[in-house]
C-alpha positions as CSV (number, residue, x, y, z in Angstrom):
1,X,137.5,90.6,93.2
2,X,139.3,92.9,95.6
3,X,143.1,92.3,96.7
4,X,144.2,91.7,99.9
5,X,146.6,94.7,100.6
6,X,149.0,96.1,103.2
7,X,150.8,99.6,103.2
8,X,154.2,100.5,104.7
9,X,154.8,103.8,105.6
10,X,156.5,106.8,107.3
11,X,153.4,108.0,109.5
12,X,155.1,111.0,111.1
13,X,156.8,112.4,107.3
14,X,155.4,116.0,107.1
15,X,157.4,116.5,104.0
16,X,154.5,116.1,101.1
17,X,152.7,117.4,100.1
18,X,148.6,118.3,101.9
19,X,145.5,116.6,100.8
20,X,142.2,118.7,100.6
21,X,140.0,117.8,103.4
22,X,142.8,115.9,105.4
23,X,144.4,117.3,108.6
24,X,147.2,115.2,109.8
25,X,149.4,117.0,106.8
26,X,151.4,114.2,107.0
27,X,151.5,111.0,105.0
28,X,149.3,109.4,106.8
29,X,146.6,111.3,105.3
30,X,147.6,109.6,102.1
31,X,147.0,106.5,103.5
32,X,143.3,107.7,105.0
33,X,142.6,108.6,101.6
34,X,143.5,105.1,100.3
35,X,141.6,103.8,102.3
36,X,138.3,105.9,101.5
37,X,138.7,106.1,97.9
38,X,141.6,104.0,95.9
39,X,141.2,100.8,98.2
40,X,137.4,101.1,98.4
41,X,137.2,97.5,96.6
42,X,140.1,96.1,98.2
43,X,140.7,94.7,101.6
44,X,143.4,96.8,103.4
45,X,145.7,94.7,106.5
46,X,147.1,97.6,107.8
47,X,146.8,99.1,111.5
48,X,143.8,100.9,110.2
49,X,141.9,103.5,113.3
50,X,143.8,101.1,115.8
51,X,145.7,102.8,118.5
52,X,148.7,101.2,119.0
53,X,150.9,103.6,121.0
54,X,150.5,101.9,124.2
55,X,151.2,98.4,123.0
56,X,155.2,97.1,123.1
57,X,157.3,96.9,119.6
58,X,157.2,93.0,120.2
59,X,153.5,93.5,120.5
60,X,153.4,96.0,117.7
61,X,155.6,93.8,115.1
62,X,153.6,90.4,115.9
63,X,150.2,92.8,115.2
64,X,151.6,93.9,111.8
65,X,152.9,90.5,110.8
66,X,149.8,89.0,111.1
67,X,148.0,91.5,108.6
68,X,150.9,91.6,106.1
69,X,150.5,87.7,106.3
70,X,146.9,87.5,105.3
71,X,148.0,89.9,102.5
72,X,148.9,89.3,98.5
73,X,150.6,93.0,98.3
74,X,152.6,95.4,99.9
75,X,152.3,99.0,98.9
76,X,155.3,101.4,100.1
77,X,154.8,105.6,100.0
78,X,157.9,106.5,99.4
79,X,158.5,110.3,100.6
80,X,161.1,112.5,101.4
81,X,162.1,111.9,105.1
82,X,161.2,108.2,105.0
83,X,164.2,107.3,106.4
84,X,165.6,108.3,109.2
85,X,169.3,108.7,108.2
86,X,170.4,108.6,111.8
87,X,169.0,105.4,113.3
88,X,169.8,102.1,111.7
89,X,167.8,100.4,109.2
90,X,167.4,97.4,111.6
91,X,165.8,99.6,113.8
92,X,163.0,101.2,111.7
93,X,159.6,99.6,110.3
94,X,159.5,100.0,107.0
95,X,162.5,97.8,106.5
96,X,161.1,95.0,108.4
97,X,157.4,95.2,106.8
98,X,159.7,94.6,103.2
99,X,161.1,91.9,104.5
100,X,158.6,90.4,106.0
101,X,156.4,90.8,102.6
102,X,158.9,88.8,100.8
103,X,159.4,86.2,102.6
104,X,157.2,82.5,102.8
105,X,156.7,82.1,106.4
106,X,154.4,79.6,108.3
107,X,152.2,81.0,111.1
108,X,149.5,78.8,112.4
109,X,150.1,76.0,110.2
110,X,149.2,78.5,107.0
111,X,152.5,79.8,104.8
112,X,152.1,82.3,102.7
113,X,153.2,83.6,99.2
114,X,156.0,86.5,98.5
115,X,154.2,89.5,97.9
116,X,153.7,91.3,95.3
117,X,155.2,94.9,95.9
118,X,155.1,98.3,94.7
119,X,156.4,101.4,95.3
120,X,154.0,104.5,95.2
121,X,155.7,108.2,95.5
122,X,154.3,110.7,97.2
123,X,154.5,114.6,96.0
124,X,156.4,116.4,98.1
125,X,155.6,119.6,99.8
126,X,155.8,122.0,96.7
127,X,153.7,118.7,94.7
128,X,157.2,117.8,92.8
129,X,158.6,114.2,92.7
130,X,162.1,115.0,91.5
131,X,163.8,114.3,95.0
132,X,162.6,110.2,93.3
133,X,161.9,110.5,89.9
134,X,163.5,112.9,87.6
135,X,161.7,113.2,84.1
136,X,163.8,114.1,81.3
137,X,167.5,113.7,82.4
138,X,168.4,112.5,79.2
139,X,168.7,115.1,76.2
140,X,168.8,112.3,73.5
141,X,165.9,109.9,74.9
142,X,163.9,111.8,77.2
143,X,164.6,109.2,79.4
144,X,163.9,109.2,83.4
145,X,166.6,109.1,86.6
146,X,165.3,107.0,89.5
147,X,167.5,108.2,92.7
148,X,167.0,105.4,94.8
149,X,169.9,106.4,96.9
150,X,167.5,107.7,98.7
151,X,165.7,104.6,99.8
152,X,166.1,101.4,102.2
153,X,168.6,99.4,100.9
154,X,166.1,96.5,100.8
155,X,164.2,98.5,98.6
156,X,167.0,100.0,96.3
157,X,168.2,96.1,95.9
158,X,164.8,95.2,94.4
159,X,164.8,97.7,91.9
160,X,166.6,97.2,88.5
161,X,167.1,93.8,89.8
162,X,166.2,91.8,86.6
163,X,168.3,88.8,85.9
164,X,167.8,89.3,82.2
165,X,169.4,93.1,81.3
166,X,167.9,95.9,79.4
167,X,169.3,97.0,75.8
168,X,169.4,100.3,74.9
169,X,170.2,102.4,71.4
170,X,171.0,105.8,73.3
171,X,174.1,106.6,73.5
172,X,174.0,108.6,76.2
173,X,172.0,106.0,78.6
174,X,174.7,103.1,77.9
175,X,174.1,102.8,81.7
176,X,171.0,101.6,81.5
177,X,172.1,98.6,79.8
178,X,173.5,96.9,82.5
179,X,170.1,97.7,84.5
180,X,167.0,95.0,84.6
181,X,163.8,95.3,85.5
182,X,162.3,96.2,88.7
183,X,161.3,93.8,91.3
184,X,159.4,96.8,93.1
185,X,158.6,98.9,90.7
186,X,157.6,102.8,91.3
187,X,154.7,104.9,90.2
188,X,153.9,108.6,90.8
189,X,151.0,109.3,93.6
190,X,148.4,110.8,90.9
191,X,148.9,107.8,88.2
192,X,148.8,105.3,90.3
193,X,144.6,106.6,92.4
194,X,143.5,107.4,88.2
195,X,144.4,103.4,87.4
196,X,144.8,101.4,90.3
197,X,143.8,98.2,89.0
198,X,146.7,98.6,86.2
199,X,149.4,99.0,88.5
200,X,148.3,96.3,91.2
201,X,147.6,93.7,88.8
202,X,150.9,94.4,87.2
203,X,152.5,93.6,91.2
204,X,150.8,90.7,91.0
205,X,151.9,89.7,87.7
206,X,155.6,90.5,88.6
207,X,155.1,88.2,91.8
208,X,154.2,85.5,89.3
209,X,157.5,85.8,87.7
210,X,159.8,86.6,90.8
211,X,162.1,84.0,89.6
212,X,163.1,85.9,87.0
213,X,164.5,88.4,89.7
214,X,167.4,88.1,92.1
215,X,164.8,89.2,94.8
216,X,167.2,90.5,98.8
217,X,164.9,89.6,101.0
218,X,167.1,90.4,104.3
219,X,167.3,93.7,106.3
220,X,171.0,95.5,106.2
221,X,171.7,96.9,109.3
222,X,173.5,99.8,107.8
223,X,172.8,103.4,109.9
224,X,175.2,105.7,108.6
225,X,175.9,105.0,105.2
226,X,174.3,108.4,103.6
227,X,175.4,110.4,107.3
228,X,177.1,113.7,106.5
229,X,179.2,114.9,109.1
């Protein structure tokens, strides 16, 4: 049976990487694809074909709340330039569509569940993912480096955010030790359209055990923390 699921998104990020027979060369294209192929068997909540450019925010966030409501779980595409480092995080969607996913909130008398969440990273414009996930940064373990300074802070706070910690036997990742596991976990772009099933049931599965994760369910309003002047 299909899954209920939403996306969050930078729409305007030109900074990944183009999909044959897609024109917006942007990440929405990524989402159109999704929504054609990956999602065929699912039901997606997003805005879909809808133009809402002449509608109000107010109107805009009450629209989107609604859908991510009525959904079980909240994909992110992370890319580049999905944050805007110059405008606070109060003041931005994706932010808000987290929180809003994690939260159990009663709209017309119907409440519904945390969501499950993950994170899905887009290529960028030369098809790498290093600017998120850098393979092989440890000579001893092969191990990976997940720079998630360059995310929300509502997202970097759900990741390694296991209340139970992670051993390790390298000597040179002693770091990792202190780390949990992942609330929202992240996934490359081409593993997660070969075995989407894997990776949304294992959301799910995660959701089922969110007590096991000290989950930040609030927006920081935090604008200029990563500002270089």
């Amino acid at each position: 049976m299909g899954k209920k699921v939403f996306v969050s998104y930078k729409h305007s990020d030109s900074s990944v990487q183009s999909l044959t027979r897609y024109c917006n060369n942007t990440v929405r294209d990524y989402v159109d694809y999704l929504i054609n192929n990956t999602l065929k068997n699912d039901v997606y909540k997003g805005e879909g074909d809808e133009d809402l450019s002449d509608f109000k925010d107010g109107t805009i966030e009450n629209h989107l709340k609604d859908k991510i409501h009525d959904s079980s779980i909240t994909i992110v595409l992370i890319s580049p330039n999905m944050k805007d480092l110059y405008k606070s995080e109060s003041d931005q969607w994706i932010p808000w569509e987290i929180s809003y996913s994690l939260k159990e909130i009663t709209r017309s008398d119907k409440t519904s569940h945390t969501n499950g969440i993950l994170a899905v990273v887009l290529p960028d414009m030369k098809g790498s993912y290093d600017y998120f996930l850098e393979e092989g940064t440890c000579i001893a373990c092969n191990s990976s480096t997940t720079k998630t300074n360059i995310l929300f802070q509502i997202l970097r706070e759900n990741m390694f955010n296991g209340k139970a910690l992670i051993p390790t036997d390298c000597p040179n990742c002693d770091s990792y030790a202190e780390r949990g596991r992942s609330y929202i976990e992240s996934v490359k772009w081409e593993d997660f359209i070969s075995n989407k099933d894997f990776y949304l049931d294992k959301a799910i599965e995660i959701m089922n055990d969110r007590k096991s994760y000290n989950i930040t369910k609030e927006v920081q309003d935090n604008s200029y923390e990563n500002t270089i002047f």
